[in-house]
BAVEXLUM-757304 format. One record per residue: x, y, z of N, C-alpha, C in turn; residue number from 0. Coordinates in Angstrom, 3 decimals, always signed. Each point is the difference from the previous one (the first is absolute). Layout:
<rs>
r n.c1 X, n.c2 Y, n.c3 Z, ca.c1 X, ca.c2 Y, ca.c3 Z, c.c1 X, c.c2 Y, c.c3 Z, k NUM
...
</rs>
This chain:
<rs>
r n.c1 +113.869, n.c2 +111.292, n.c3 +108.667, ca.c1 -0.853, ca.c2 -1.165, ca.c3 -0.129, c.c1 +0.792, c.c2 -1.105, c.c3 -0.693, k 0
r n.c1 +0.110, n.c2 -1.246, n.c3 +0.444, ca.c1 +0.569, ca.c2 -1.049, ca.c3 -0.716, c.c1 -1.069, c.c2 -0.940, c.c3 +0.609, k 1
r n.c1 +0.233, n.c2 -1.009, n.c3 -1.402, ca.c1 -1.297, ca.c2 -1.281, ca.c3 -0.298, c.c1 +0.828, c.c2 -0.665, c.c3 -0.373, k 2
r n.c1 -0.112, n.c2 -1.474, n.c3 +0.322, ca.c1 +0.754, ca.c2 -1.155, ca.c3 -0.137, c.c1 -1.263, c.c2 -0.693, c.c3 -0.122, k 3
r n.c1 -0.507, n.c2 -0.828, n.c3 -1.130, ca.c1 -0.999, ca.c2 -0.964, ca.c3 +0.016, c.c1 +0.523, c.c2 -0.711, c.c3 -1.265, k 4
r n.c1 -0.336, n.c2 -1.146, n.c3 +0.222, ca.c1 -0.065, ca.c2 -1.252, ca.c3 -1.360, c.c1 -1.199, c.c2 -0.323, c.c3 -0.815, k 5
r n.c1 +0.248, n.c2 +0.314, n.c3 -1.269, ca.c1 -1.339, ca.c2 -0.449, ca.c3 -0.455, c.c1 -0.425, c.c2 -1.630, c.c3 +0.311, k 6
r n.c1 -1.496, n.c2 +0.012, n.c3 -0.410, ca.c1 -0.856, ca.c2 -1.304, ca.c3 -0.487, c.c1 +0.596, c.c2 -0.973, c.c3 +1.202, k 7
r n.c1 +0.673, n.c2 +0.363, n.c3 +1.581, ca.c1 -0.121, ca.c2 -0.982, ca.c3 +0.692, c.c1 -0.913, c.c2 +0.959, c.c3 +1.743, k 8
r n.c1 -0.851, n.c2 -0.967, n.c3 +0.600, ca.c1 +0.040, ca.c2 +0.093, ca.c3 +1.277, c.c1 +0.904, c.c2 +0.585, c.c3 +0.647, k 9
r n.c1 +0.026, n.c2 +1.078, n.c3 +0.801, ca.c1 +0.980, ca.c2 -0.039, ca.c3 +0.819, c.c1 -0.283, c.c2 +1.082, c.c3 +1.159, k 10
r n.c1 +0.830, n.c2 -0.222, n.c3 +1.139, ca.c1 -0.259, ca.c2 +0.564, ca.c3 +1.332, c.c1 +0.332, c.c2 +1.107, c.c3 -0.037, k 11
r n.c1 -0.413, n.c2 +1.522, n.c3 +0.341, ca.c1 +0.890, ca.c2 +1.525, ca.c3 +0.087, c.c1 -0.752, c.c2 +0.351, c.c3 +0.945, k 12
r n.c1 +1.123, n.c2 +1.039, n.c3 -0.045, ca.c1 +0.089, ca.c2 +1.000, ca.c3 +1.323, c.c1 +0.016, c.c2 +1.615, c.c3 -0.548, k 13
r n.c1 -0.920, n.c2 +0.992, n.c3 +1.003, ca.c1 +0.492, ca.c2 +1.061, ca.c3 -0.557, c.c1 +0.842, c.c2 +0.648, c.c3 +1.535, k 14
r n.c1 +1.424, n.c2 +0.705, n.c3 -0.722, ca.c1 +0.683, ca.c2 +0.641, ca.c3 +1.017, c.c1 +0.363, c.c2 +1.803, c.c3 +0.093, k 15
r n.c1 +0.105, n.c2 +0.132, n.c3 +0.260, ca.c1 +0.651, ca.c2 +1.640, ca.c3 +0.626, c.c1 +1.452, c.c2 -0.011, c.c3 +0.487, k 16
r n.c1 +0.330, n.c2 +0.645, n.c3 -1.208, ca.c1 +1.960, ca.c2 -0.164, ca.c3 +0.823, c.c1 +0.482, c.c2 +1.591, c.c3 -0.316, k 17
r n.c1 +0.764, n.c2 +0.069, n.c3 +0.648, ca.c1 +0.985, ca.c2 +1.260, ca.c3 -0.241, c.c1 -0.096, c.c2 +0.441, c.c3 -1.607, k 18
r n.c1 +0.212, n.c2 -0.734, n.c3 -0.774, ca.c1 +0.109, ca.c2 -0.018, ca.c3 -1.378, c.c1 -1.767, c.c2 +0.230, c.c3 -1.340, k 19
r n.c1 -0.717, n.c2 -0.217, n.c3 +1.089, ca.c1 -1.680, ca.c2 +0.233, ca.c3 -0.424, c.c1 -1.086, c.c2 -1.182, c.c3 -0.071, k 20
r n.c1 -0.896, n.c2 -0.201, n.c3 -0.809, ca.c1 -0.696, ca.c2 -0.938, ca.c3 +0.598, c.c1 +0.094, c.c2 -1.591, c.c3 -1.031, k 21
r n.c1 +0.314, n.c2 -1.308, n.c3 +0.665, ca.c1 +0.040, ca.c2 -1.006, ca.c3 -0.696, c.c1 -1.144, c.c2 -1.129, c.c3 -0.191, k 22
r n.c1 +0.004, n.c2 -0.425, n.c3 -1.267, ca.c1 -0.915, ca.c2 -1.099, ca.c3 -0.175, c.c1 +0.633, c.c2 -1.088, c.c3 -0.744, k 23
r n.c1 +0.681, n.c2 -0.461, n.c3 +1.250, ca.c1 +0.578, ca.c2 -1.740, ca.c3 -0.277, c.c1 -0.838, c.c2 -1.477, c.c3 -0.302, k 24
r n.c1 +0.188, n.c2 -0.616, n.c3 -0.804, ca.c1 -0.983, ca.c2 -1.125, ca.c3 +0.566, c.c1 +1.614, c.c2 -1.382, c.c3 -1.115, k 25
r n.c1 -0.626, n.c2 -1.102, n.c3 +0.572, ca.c1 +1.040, ca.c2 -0.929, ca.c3 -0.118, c.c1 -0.738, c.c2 -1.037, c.c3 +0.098, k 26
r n.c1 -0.311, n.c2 -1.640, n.c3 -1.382, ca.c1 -0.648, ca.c2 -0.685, ca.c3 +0.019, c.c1 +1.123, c.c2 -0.964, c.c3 +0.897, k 27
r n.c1 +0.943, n.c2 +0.355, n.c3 -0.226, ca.c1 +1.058, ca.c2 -1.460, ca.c3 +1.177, c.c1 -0.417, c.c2 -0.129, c.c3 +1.400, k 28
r n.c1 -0.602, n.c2 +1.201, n.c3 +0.365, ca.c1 +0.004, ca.c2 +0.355, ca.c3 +1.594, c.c1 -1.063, c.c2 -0.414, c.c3 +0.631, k 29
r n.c1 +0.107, n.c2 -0.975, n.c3 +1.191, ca.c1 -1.165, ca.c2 -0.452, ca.c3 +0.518, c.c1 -0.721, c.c2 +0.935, c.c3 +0.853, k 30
r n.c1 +0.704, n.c2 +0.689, n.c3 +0.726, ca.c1 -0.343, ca.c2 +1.206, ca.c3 +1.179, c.c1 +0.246, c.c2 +1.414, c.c3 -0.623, k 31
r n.c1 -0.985, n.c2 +1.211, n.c3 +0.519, ca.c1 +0.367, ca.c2 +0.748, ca.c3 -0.442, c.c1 +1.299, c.c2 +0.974, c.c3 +0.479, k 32
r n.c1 -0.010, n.c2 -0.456, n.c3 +1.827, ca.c1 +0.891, ca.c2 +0.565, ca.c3 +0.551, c.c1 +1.973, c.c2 -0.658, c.c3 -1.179, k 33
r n.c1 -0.347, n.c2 -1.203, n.c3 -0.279, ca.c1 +1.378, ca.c2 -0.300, ca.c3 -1.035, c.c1 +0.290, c.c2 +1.466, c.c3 -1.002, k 34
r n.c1 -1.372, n.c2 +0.191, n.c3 -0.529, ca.c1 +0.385, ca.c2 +0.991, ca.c3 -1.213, c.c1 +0.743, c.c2 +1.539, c.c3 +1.027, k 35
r n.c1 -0.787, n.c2 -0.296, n.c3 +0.809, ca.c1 +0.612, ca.c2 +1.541, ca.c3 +0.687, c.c1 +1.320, c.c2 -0.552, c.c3 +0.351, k 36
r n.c1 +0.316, n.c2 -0.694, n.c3 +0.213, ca.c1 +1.620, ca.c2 -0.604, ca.c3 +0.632, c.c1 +1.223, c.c2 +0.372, c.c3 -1.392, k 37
r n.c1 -0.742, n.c2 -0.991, n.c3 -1.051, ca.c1 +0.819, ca.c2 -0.008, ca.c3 -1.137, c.c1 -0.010, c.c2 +2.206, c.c3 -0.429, k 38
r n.c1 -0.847, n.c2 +0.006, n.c3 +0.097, ca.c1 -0.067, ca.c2 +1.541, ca.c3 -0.051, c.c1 +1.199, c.c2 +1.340, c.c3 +1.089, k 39
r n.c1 +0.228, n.c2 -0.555, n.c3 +0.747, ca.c1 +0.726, ca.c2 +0.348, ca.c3 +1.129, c.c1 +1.365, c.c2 -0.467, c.c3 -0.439, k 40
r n.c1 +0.221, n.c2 -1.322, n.c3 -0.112, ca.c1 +1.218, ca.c2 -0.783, ca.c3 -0.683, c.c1 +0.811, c.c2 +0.715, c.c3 -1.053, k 41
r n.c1 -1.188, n.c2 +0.853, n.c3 -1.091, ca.c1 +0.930, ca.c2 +0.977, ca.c3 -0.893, c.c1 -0.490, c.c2 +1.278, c.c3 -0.375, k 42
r n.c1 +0.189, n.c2 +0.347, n.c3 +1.798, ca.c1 +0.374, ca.c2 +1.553, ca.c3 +0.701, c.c1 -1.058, c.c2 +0.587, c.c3 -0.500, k 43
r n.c1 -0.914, n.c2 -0.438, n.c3 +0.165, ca.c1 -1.281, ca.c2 +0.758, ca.c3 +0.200, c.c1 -0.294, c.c2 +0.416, c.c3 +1.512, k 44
r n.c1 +0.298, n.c2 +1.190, n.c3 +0.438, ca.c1 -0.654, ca.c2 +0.406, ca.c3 +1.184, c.c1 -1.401, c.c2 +0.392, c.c3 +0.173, k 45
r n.c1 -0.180, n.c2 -0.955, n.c3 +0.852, ca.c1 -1.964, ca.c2 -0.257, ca.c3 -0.085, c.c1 +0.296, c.c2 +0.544, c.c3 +1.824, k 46
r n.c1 -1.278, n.c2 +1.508, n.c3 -0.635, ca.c1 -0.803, ca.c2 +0.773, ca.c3 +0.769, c.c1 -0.845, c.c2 -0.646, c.c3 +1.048, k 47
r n.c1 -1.350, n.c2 -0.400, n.c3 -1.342, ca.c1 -1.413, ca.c2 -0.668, ca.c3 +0.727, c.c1 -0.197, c.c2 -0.947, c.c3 -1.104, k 48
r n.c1 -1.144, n.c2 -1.159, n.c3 +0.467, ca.c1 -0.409, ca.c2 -0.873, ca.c3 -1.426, c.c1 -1.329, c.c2 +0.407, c.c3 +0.644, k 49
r n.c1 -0.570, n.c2 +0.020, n.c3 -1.000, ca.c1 -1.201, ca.c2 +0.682, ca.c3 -0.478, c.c1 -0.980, c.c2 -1.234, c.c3 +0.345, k 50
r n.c1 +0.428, n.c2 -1.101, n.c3 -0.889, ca.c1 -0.875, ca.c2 -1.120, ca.c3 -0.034, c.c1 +0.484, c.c2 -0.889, c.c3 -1.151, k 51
r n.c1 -0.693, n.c2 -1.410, n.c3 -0.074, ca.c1 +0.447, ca.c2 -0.523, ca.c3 -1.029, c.c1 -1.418, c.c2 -0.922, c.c3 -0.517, k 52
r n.c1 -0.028, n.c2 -0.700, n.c3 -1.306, ca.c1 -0.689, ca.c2 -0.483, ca.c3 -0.051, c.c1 +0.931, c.c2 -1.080, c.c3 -1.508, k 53
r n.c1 -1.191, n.c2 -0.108, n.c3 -0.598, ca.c1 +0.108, ca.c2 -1.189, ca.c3 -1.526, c.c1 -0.298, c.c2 +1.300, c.c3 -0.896, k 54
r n.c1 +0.792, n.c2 -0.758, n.c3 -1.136, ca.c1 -0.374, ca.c2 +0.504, ca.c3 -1.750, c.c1 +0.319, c.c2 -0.700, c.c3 -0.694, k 55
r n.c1 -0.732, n.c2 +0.096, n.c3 -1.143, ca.c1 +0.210, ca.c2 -0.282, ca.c3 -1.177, c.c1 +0.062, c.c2 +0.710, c.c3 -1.294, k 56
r n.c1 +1.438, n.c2 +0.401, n.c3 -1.000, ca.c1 -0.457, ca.c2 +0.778, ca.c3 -1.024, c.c1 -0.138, c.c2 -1.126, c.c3 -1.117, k 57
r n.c1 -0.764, n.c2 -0.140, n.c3 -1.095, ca.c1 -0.372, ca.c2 -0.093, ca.c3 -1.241, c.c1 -0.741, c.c2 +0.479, c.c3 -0.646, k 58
r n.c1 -0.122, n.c2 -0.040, n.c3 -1.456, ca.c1 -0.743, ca.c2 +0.569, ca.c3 -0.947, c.c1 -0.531, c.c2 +1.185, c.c3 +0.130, k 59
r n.c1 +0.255, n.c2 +0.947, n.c3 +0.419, ca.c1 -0.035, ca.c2 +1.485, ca.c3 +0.279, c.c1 -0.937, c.c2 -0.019, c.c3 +1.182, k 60
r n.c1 +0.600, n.c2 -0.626, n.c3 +1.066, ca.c1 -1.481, ca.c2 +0.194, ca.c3 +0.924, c.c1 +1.075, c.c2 -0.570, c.c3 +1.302, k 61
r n.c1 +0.348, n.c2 +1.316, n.c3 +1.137, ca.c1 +0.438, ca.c2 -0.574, ca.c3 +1.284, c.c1 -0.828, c.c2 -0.346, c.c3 +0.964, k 62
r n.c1 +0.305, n.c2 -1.612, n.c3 +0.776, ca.c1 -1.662, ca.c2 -0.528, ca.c3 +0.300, c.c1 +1.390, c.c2 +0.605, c.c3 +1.833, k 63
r n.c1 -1.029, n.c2 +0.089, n.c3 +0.966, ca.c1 +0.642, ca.c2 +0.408, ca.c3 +0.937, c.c1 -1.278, c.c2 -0.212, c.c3 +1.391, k 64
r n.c1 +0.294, n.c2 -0.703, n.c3 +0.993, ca.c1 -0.778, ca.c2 -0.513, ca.c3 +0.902, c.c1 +1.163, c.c2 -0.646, c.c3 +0.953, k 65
r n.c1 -0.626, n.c2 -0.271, n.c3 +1.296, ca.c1 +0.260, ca.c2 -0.561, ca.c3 +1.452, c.c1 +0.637, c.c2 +1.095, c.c3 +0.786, k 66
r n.c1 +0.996, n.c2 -0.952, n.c3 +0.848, ca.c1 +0.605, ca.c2 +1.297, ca.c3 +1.302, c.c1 +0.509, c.c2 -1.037, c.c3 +0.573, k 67
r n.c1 +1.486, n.c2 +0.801, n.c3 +0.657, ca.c1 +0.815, ca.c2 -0.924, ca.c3 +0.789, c.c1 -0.504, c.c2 +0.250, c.c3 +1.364, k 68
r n.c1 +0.485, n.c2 -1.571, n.c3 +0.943, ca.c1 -0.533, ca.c2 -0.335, ca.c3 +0.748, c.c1 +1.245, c.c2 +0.989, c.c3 +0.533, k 69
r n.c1 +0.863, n.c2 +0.432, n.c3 -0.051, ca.c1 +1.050, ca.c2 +0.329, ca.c3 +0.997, c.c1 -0.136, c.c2 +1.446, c.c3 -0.385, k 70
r n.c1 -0.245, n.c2 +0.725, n.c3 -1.141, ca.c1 +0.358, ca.c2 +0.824, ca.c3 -0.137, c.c1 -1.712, c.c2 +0.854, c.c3 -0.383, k 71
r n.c1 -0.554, n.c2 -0.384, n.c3 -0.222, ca.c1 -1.732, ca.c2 +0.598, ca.c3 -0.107, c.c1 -0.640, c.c2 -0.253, c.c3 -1.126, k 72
r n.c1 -1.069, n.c2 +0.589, n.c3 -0.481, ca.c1 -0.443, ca.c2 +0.572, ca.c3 -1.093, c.c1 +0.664, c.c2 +0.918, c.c3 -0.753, k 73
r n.c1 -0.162, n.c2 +0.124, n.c3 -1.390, ca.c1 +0.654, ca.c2 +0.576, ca.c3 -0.978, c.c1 -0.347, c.c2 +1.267, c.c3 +0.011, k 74
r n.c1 +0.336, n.c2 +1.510, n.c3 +0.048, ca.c1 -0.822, ca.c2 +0.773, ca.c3 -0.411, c.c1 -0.513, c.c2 +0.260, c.c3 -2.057, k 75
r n.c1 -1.028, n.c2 -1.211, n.c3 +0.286, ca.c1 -0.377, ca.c2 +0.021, ca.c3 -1.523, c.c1 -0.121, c.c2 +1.425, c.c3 -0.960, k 76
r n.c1 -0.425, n.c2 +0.999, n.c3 +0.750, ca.c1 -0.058, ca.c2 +1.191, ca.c3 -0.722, c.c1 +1.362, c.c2 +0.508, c.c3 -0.720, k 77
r n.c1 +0.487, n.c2 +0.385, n.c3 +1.103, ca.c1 +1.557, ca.c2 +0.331, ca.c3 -0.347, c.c1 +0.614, c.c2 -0.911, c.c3 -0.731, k 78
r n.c1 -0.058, n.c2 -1.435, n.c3 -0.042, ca.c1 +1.187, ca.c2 -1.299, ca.c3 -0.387, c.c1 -0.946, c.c2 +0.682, c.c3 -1.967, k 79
r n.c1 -0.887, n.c2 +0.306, n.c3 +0.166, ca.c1 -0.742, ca.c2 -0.405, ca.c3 -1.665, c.c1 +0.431, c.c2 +1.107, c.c3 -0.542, k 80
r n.c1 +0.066, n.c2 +1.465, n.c3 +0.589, ca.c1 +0.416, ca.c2 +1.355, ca.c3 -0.289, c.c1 +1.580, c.c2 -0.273, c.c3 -0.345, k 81
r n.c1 +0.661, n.c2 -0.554, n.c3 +0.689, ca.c1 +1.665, ca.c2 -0.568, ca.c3 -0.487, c.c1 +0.333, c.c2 -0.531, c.c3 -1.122, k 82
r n.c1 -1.168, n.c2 -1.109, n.c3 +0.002, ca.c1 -0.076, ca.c2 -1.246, ca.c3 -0.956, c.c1 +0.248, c.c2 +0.760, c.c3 -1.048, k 83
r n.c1 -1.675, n.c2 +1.114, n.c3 -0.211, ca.c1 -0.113, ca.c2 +0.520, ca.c3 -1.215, c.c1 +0.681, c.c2 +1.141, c.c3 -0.796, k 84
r n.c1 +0.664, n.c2 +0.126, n.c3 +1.250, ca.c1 +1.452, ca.c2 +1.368, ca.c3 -1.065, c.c1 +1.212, c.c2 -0.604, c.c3 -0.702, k 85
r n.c1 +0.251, n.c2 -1.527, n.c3 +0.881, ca.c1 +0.962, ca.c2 -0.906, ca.c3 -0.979, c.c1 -0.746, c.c2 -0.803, c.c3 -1.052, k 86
r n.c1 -1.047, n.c2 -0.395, n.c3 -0.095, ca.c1 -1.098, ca.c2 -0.351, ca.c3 -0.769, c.c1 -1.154, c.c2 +0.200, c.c3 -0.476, k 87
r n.c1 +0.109, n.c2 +1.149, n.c3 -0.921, ca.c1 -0.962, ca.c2 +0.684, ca.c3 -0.165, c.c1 -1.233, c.c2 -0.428, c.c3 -0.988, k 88
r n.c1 +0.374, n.c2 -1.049, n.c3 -0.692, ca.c1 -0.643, ca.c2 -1.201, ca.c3 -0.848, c.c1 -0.835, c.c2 -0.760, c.c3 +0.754, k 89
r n.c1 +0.388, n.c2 -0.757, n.c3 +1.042, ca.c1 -0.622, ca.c2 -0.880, ca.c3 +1.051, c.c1 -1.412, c.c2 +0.521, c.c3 +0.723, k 90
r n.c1 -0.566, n.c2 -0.680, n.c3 +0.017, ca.c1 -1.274, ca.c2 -0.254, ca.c3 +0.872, c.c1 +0.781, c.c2 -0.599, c.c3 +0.856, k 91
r n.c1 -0.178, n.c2 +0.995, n.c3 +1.336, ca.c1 +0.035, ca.c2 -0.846, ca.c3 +1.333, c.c1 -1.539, c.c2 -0.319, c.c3 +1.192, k 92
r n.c1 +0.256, n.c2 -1.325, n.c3 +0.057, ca.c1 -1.138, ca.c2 -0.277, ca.c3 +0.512, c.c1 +0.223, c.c2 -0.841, c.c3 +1.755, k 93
r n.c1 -0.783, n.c2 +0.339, n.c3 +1.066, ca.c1 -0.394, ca.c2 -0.774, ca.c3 +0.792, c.c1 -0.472, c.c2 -1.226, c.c3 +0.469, k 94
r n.c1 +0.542, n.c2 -0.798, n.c3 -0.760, ca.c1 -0.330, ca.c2 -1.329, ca.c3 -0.063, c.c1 +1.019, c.c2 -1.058, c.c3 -0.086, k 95
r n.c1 -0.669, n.c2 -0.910, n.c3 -0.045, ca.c1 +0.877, ca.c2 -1.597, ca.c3 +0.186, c.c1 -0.488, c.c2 -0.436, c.c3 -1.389, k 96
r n.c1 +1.178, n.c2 -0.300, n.c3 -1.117, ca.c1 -0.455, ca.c2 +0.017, ca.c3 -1.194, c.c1 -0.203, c.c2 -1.771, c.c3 -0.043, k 97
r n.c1 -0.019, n.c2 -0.995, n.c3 +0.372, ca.c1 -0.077, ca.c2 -1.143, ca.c3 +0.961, c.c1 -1.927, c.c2 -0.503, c.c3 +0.420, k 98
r n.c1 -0.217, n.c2 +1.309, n.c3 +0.116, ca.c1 -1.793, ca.c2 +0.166, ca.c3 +0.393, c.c1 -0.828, c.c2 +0.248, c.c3 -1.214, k 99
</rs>
């Protein structure tokens, strides 16, 4: 399992399946999510399947996590929060657009 997220900003992720196990990238620079899978590929990540992608946000002990890529699907929210919460076991992860 590897997690790449930035705190306290917006940003676009993807979850993937590679040779290596399962990833949860996300990247506030990236306009598309298919970019993050690119830049992901770029340093030799061999990507299996993408799962899906959507938005997050971490702050104040609470991962806010909502949408779905248009290219790549819906997130599987169950699984992405079960990930979340073994690297963050402090965090409330929630289904939402912290924005709403």
């Amino acid at each position: 399992m590897n997690i790449q997220i930035q705190p306290n900003k917006i940003q676009k992720f993807v979850v993937v399946e590679s040779e290596d196990g399962i990833f949860v990238w996300g990247d506030p620079n990236m306009e598309y999510h298919k970019d993050i899978v690119e830049k992901m590929r770029g340093s030799g990540i061999s990507i299996l399947n993408v799962r899906g992608g959507g938005k997050l946000k971490m702050e104040q002990g609470i991962i806010y996590v909502w949408g779905k890529s248009t290219a790549y699907g819906e997130i599987p929210f169950k699984e992405v929060r079960q990930i979340l919460k073994e690297k963050f076991p402090e965090c409330q992860i929630i289904n939402k657009d912290p924005r709403e």
